[in-house]
C-alpha positions as a printed Julia matrix, in Angstrom:
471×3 Matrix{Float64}:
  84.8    60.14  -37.24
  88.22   58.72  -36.15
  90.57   61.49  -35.43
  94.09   62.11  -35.14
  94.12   61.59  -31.21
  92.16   59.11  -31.41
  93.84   57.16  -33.74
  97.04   57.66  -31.54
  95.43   56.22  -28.96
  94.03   52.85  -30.12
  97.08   52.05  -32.26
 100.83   52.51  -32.78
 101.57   55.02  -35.26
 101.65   53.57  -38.75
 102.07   56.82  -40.86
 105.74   57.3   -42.37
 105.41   61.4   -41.13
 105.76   62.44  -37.64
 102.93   63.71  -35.25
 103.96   67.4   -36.07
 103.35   66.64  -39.82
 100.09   64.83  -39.48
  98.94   68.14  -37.43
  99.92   70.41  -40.25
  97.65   67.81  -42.78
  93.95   68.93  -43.86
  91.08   67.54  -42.04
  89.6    66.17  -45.25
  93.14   64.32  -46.46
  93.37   63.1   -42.84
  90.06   61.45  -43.01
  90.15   59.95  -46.03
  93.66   58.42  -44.8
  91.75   56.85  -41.8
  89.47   55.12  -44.19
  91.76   53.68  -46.13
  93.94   52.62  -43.61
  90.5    51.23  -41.85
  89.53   49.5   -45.07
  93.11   47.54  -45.58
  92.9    46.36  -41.91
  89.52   44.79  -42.86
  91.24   43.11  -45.76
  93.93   41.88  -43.88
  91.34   40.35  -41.8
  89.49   38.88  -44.46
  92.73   37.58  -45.9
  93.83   36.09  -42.65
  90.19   34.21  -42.45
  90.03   32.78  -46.03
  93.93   31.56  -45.39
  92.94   29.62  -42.7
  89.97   28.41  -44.41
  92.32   27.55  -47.51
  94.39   25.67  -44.9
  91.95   23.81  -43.16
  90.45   22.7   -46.85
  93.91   21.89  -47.59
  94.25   19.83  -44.29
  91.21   17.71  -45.43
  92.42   17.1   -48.92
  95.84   16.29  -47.65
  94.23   13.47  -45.01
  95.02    9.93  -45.69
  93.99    6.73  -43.45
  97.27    7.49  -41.75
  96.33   11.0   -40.59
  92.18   10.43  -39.97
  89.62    8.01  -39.58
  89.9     7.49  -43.61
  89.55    3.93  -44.58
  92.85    3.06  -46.11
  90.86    1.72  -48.97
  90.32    5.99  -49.56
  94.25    6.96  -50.08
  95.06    7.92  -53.29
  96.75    4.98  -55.19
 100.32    7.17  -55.7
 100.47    8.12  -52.18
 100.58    4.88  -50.55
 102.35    4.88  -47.16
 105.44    2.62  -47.17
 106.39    0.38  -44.19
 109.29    1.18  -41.94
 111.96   -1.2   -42.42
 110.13   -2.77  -45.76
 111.67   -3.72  -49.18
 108.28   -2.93  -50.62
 107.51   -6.53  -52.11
 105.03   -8.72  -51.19
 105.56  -12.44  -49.11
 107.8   -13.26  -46.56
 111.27  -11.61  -45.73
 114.45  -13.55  -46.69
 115.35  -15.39  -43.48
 112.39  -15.82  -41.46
 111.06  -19.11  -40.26
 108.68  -20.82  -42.89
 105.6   -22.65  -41.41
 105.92  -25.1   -44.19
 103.33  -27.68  -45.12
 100.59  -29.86  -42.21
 101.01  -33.47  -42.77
  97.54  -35.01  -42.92
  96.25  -38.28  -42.64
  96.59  -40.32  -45.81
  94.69  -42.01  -47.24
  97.46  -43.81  -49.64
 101.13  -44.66  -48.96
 103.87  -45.71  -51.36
 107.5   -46.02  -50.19
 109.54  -44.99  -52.64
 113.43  -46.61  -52.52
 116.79  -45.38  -54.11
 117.82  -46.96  -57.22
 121.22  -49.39  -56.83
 124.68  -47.26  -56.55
 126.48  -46.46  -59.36
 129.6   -48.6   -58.43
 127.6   -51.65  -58.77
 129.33  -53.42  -56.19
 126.89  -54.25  -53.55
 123.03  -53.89  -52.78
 121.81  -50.92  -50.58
 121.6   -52.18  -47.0
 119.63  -49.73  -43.7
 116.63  -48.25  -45.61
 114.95  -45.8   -43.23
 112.87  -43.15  -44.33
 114.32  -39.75  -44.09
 111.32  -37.48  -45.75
 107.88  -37.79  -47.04
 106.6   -36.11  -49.51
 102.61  -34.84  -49.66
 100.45  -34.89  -52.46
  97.02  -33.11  -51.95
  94.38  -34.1   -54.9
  90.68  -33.82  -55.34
  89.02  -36.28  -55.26
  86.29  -36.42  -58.84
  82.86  -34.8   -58.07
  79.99  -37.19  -58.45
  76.8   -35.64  -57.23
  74.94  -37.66  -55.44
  71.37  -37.61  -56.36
  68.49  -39.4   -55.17
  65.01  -39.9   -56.79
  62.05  -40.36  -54.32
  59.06  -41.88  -56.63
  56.11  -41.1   -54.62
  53.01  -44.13  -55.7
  49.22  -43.33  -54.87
  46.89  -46.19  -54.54
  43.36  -46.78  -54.03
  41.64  -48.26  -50.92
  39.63  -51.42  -52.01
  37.08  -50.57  -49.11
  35.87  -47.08  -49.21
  37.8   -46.08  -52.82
  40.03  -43.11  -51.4
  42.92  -42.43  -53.17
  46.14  -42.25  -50.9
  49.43  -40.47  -51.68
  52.59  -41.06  -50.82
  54.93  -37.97  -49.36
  58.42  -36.93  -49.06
  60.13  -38.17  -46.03
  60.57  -34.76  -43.58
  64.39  -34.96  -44.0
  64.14  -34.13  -47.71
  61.36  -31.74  -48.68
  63.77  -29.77  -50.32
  65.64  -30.28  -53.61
  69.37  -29.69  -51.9
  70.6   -31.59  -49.51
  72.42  -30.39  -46.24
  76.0   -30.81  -47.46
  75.07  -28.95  -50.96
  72.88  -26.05  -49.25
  75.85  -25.71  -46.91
  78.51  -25.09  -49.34
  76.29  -22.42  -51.51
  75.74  -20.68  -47.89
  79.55  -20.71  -47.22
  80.21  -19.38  -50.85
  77.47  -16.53  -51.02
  78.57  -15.68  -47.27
  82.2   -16.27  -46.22
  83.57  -16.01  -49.73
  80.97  -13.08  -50.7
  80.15  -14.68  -54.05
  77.75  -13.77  -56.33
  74.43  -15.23  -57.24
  75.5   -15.33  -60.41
  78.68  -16.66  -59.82
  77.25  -19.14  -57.69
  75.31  -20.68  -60.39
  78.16  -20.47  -62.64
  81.02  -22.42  -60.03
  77.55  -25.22  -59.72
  77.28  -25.57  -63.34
  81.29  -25.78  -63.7
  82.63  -27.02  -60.83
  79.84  -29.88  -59.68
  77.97  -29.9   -62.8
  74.29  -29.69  -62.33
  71.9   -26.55  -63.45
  70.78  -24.46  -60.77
  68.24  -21.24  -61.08
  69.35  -18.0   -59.68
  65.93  -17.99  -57.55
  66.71  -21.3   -56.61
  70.34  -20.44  -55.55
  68.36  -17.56  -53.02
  66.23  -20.19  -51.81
  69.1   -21.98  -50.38
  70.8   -19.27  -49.03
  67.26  -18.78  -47.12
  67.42  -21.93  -45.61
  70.86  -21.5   -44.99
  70.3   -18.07  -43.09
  67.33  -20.13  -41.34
  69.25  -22.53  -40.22
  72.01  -20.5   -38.5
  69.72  -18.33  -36.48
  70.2   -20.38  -33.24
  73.8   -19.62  -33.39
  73.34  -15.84  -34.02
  71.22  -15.48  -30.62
  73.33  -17.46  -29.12
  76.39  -15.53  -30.19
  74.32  -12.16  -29.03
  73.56  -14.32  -25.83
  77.05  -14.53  -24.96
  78.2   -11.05  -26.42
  76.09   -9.12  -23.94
  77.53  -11.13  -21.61
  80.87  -10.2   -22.21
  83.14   -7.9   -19.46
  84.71   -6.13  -22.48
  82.92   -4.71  -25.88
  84.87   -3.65  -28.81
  82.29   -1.94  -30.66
  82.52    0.33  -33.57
  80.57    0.9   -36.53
  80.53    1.29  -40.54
  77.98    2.64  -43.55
  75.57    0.08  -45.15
  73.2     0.54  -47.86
  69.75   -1.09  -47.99
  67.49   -0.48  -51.32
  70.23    2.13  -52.1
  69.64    3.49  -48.33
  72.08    4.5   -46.06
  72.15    2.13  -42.95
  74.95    1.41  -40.63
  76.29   -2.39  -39.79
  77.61   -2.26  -36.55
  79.4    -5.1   -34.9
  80.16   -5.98  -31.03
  83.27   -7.72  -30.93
  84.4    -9.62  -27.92
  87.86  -12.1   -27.08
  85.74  -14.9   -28.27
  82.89  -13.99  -30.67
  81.57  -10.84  -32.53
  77.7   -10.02  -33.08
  76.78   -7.62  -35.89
  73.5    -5.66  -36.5
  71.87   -3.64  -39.53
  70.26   -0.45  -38.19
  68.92    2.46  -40.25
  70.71    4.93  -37.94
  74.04    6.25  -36.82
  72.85    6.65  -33.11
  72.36    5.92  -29.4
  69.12    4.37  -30.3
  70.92    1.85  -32.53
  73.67    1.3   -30.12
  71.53   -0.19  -27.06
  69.75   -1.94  -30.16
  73.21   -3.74  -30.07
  74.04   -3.96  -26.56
  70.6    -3.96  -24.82
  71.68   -4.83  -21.27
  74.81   -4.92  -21.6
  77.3    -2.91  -18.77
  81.19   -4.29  -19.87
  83.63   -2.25  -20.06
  83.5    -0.34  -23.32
  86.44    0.36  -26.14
  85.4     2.56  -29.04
  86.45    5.38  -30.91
  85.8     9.1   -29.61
  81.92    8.93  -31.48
  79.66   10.97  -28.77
  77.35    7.85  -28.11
  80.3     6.12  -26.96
  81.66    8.97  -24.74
  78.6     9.02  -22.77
  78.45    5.7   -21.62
  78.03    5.82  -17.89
  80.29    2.46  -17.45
  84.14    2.32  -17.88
  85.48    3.23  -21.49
  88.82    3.11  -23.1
  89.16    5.03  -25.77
  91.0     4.28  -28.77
  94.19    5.2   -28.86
  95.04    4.74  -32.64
  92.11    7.75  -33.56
  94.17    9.99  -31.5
  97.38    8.93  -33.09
  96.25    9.28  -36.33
  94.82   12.81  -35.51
  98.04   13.76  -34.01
  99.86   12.36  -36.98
  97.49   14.72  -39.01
  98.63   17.65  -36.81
 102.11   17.08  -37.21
 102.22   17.18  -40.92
 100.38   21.1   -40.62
 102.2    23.66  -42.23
 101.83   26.0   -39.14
 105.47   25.01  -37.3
 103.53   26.05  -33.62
 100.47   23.31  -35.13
 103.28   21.14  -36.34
 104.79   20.81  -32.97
 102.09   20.41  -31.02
 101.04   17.02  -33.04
 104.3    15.83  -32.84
 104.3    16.26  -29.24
 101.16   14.26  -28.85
 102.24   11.56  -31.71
 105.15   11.0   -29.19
 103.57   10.63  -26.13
 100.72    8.63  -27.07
 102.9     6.18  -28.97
 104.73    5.92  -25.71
 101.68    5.01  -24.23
 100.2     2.94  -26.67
 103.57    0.95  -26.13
 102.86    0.6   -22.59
 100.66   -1.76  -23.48
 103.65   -4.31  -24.09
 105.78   -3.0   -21.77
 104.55   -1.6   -18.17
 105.91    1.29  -17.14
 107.94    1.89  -14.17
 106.86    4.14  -11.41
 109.13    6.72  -12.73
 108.75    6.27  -15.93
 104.61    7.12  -15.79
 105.63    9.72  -12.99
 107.94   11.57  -16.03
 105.3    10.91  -19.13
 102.18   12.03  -16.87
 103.95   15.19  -16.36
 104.95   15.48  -19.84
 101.44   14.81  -20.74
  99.85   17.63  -18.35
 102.31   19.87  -19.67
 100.81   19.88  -22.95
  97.39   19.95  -22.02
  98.13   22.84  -20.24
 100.31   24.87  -22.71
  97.98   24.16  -25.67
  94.42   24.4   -23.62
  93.9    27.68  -24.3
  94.47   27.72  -27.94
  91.38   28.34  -30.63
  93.05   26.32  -32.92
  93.61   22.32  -34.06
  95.9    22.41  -31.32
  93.75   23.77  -28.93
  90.96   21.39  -29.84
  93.42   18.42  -29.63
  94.54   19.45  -26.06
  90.51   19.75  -24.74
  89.83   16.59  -26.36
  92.55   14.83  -24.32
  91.63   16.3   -21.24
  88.08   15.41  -21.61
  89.02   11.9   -22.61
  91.77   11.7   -19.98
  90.05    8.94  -17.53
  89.63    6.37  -20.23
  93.29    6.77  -22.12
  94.81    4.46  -19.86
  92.43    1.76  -18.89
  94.03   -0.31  -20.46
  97.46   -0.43  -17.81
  94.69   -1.53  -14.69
  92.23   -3.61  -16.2
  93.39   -7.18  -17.5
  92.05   -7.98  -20.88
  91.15   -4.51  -22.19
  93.67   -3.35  -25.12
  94.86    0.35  -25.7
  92.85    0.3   -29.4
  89.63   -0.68  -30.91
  91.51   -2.1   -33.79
  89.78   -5.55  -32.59
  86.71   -4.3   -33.99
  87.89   -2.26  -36.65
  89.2    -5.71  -38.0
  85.92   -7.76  -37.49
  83.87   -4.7   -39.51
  86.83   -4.86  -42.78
  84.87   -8.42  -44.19
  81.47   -6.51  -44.24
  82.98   -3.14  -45.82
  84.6    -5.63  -48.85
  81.41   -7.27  -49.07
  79.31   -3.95  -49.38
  81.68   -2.45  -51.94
  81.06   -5.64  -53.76
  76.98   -5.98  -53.56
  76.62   -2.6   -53.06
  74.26   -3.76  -49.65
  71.3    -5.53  -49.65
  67.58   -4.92  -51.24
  66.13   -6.08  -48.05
  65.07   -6.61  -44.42
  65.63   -9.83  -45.31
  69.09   -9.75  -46.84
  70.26   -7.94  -43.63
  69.76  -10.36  -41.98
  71.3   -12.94  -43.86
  74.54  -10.51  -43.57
  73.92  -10.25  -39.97
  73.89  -13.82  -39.02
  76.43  -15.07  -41.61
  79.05  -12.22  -40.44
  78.54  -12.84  -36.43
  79.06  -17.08  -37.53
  82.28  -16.49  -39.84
  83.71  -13.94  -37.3
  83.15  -16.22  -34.29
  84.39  -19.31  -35.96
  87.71  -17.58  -36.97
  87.87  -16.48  -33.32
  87.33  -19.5   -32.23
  89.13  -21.61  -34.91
  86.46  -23.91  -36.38
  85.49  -24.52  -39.48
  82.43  -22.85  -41.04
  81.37  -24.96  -43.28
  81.15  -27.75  -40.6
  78.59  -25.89  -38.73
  76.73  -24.91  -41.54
  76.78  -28.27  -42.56
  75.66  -29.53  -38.88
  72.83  -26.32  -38.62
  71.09  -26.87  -42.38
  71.08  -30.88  -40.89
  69.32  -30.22  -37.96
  67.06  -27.62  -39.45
  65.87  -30.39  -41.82
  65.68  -33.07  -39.29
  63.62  -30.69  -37.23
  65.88  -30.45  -34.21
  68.69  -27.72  -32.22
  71.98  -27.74  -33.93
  75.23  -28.5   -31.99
  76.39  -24.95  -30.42
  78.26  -26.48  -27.61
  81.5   -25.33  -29.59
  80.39  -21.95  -28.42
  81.12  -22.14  -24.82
């Protein structure tokens, strides 16, 4: 039992009576006192432990794609973040340089002249052109379609009845050019089956099965499989990986598409897991220098890493908006200081200038280390991640962000929220090969539908497509 003197000694006195008076109290009133005062410090304690269980609760409800790894497609649709320096509508700002229309080649010219002058005294005389004006049309869709009546006959001799076949090049019902277009609308534009037969019946007018439209996208995903591995070829090959990663669903599954971007092309892969197993499924061989997020498979990569400075923006951002001022501050701190060195990505610092932010930068490490809070987390987390926050300023080619590959995974996340994933092995794929090709070819600026139309060509004629615009 806790008694007077030993209450004195392991805390202030609390009581609102002196020593003398507690003394002159009853054993029995003095214990019960201890008890209760016992009992309210344990509720103080339990208060202070659900508060900061209320606040960290808070702090995820409160997290936005601004604050956290949150796509932005998560923030609520009242809360959305407003640029700096925006008027809030859409389009170009008043004042900025239009890129106006490409003059193409015609195919038609008329040269239109100015009507005689109004004083009617003379007829117009120097008529150079001083604009032309472009008129873009369709051309009308006629299918082409082409009838191949096979004829049996009978030998004379020995009787046998002989049959005519399809020439190789056309064993299928759709030719190259058609099979090519339903492959670039089911894949680059993410349309529908169903809405795939529906723009064929509207658009070019002929009726076209739903299990026949999956048939061509077969062939189609068939045809570009030289161009995947040889995309893969050249991403492993790469000095720098962007690599990141993103939920897929299979037969209502979860599976993860992961993509390997590079300056020139980007591979993606299906895999049922979120793991290091999957991610040397990716790489293989591979031993560039990495950029990722702070995911533990990345951080134990044995080569060089640089780690992605928006994450630790954004989770500084998140800090800085705490309700705790000493939390507050310490994100705000960080915000500033990686900013500054996110900027340095445009504009090198001087000697003195990384000289002055270094030692900022140590300083809070060091003042927040301790701390079992956010802010202490945030602090060991940039300390452990110190060598590979400024890659980036000593190795050409490498940016300060993995925004590269956050970009080349934002196609695939539309199309799953639109199909809901795939229902097979097979459909991944499809999504695997068609992503890497419409990825590459926007990094590369050529047209999609050209190769496609060049791949499903060769794959009927039996021979390698063109992938020389590859390299």
């Amino acid at each position: 039992m806790m008694t007077a003197s030993t209450h004195a000694e392991n805390t202030t006195w609390s009581f609102p009576f002196s020593q003398t008076e507690w003394d002159q109290t009853p054993g029995a009133v003095q214990t019960h006192l201890l008890s209760l005062q016992a009992q309210l410090h344990d509720l103080q304690q339990q208060h202070h432990q659900l508060q900061n269980q209320v606040d960290l609760l808070q702090g995820r409800l409160d997290q936005t794609s601004q604050t956290s790894s949150k796509p932005p497609s998560s923030d609520s649709p009242f809360k959305k973040p407003k640029r700096h320096g925006s008027s809030g509508k859409r389009g170009g700002r008043k004042g900025h340089p239009g890129s106006g229309p490409t003059l193409l080649e015609p195919t038609d010219v008329h040269s239109i002249y100015p009507g005689p002058c109004p004083c009617g005294q003379g007829e117009l005389i120097i008529l150079p052109p001083y604009h032309t004006h472009q008129v873009i049309e369709l051309p009308p869709i006629e299918m082409e379609i082409s009838h191949f009546v096979l004829h049996q006959g009978q030998c004379s001799g020995c009787g046998r009845l002989l049959k005519a076949e399809v020439p190789s090049a056309h064993t299928t019902g759709y030719g190259p050019r058609l099979t090519a277009l339903i492959g670039e609308l089911a894949a680059m534009h993410r349309s529908s089956r169903r809405l795939i037969q529906d723009f064929c019946h509207s658009v070019l007018q002929f009726p076209i099965s739903l299990g026949a439209v999956q048939k061509v996208i077969d062939r189609a995903s068939q045809a570009i499989l030289p161009h995947y591995e040889a995309i893969a070829t050249l991403a492993r090959q790469a000095p720098v990986g962007y690599i990141d990663e993103t939920p897929w669903y299979c037969h209502h599954t979860l599976h993860w598409l992961w993509t390997m971007a590079t300056d020139t092309v980007a591979l993606y892969l299906i895999h049922p897991n979120r793991s290091k197993e999957a991610f040397f499924a990716l790489i293989e061989d591979w031993q560039g220098l990495l950029v990722s997020d702070g995911y533990g498979v990345y951080q134990d990569w044995v080569n060089r890493r640089q780690t992605c400075l928006a994450h630790l923006i954004r989770t500084a951002r998140g800090l800085s908006e705490k309700r705790d001022p000493e939390l507050a501050a310490c994100g705000a701190w960080a915000l500033s200081e990686l900013q500054r060195l996110c900027h340095m990505a445009k504009a090198p610092p001087t000697g003195g200038e990384w000289n002055a932010w270094y030692a900022r930068f140590c300083n809070l490490i060091g003042q927040y280390h301790e701390r079992k809070d956010e802010a202490g987390r945030l602090a060991r987390r940039l300390q452990r991640e110190m060598a590979s926050l400024w890659v980036f300023l000593v190795e050409h080619g490498v940016e300060p962000t993995n925004n590269r590959a956050e970009r080349a995974l934002r196609f695939g996340v539309l199309w799953r929220k639109g199909s809901h994933g795939t229902a097979s092995e097979k459909g991944n794929r499809w999504v695997e090969r068609s992503l890497s090709l419409r990825q590459t070819c926007r990094q590369l600026g050529q047209s999609t539908y050209g190769v496609l139309v060049d791949a499903v060509t060769s794959l009927f004629g039996g021979r390698q497509p063109d992938l020389s615009w590859l390299y």
